[in-house]
C-alpha positions in Angstrom: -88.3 77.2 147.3 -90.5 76.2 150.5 -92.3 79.0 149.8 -93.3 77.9 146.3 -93.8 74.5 147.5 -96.4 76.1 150.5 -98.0 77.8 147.6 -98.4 75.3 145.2 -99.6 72.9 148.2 -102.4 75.7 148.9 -103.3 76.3 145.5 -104.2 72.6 145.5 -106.2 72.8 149.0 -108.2 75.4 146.8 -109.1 73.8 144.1 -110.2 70.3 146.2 -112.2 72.7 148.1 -114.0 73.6 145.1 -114.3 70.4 143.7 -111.8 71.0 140.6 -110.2 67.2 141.8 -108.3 67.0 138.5 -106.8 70.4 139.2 -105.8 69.7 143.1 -104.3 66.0 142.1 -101.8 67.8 139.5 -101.1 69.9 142.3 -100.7 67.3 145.6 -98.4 65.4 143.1 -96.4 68.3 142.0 -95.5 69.1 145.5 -95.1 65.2 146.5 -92.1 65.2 143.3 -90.3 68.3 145.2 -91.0 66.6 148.5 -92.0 62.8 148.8 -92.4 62.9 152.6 -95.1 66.0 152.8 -97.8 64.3 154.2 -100.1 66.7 154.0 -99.7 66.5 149.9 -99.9 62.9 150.3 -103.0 62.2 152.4 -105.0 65.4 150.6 -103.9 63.3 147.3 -105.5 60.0 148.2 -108.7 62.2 149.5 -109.1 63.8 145.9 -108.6 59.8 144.8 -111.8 59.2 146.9 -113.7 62.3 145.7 -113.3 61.0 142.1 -114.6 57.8 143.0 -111.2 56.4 142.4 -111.1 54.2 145.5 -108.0 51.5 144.5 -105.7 54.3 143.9 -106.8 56.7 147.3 -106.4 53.5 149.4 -102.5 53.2 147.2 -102.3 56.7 148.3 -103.3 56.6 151.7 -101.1 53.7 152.1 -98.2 56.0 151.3 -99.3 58.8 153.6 -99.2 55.8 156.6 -95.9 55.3 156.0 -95.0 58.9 156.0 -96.4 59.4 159.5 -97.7 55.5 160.8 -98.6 57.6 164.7 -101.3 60.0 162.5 -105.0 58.4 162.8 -106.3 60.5 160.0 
């Protein structure tokens, strides 16, 4: 299962990297259902928020990853 989880999470790395945002959100919040505290997921989520121009809902996001991991400055 952590395998599938790693690939899923990379799959939507790939597709924020090339810009498919839609594609990479689907993807950050498939792998946030399987594992709420992956903050990784949750931080690259609220980045695709921003990329969209969807600033309300990547501050909600980021906001989440904070309380994942309050010590990371990212």
């Amino acid at each position: 299962m952590a395998e599938d989880l790693q690939t899923q999470y990379d799959d939507a790395v790939l597709a924020y990297t090339t810009g498919d945002y839609e594609v990479a959100i689907a993807g950050f919040e498939s792998v946030l259902k399987a594992e709420p505290d992956h903050f990784e997921a949750q931080l690259s989520l609220g980045m695709a928020f921003y990329r969209q121009e969807n600033y309300a809902r990547a501050i909600e996001e980021g906001h989440k990853a904070e309380v994942i991991n309050a010590d990371e400055q990212r």
